[in-house]
C-alpha positions as CSV (number, residue, x, y, z in Angstrom):
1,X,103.0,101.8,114.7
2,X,100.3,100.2,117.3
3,X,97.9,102.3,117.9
4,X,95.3,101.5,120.9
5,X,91.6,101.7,119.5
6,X,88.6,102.3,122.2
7,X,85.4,102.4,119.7
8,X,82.0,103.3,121.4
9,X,80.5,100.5,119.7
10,X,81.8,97.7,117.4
11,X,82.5,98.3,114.0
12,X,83.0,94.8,112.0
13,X,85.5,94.3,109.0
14,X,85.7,98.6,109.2
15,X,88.5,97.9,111.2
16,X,90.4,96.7,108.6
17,X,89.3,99.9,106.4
18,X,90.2,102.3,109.4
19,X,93.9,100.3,109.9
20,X,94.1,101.0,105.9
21,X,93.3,104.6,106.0
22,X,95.5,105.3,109.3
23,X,98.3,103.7,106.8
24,X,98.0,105.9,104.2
25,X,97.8,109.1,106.3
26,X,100.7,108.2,108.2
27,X,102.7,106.5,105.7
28,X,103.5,104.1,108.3
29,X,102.5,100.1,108.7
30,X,99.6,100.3,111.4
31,X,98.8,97.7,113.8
32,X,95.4,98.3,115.1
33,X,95.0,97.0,118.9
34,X,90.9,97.0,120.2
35,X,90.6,98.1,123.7
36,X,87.6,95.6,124.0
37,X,90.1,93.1,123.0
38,X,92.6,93.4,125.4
39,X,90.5,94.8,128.4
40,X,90.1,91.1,129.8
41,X,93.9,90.7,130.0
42,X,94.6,93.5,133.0
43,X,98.3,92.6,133.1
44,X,98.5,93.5,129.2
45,X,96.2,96.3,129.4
46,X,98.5,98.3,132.4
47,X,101.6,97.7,130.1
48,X,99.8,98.9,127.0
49,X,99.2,102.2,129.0
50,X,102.4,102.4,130.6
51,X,104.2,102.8,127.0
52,X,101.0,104.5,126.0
53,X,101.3,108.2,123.9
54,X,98.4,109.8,123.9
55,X,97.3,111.8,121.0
């Protein structure tokens, strides 16, 4: 599952405890995706939303 991230402020290597802890709650592989990250590519940005569920 990718999920979209939008964090108020950065959060260093507790990414990769937060992608661990979606994992086990969902009992799904996670792929985390930072908004930061992929806010200076607009073309992948409006795709990301177009497929977008939000929860």
């Amino acid at each position: 599952m990718d999920i979209l991230v939008d964090l108020a402020e950065p959060i260093g290597w507790d990414v990769v405890d937060l992608k661990d802890e979606l994992e086990q709650l969902l009992g799904l592989p996670v792929d985390l995706v930072l908004k930061g990250g992929v806010a200076r590519r607009p073309k992948l940005l409006r795709s990301i939303r177009e497929d977008a569920t939000y929860v």
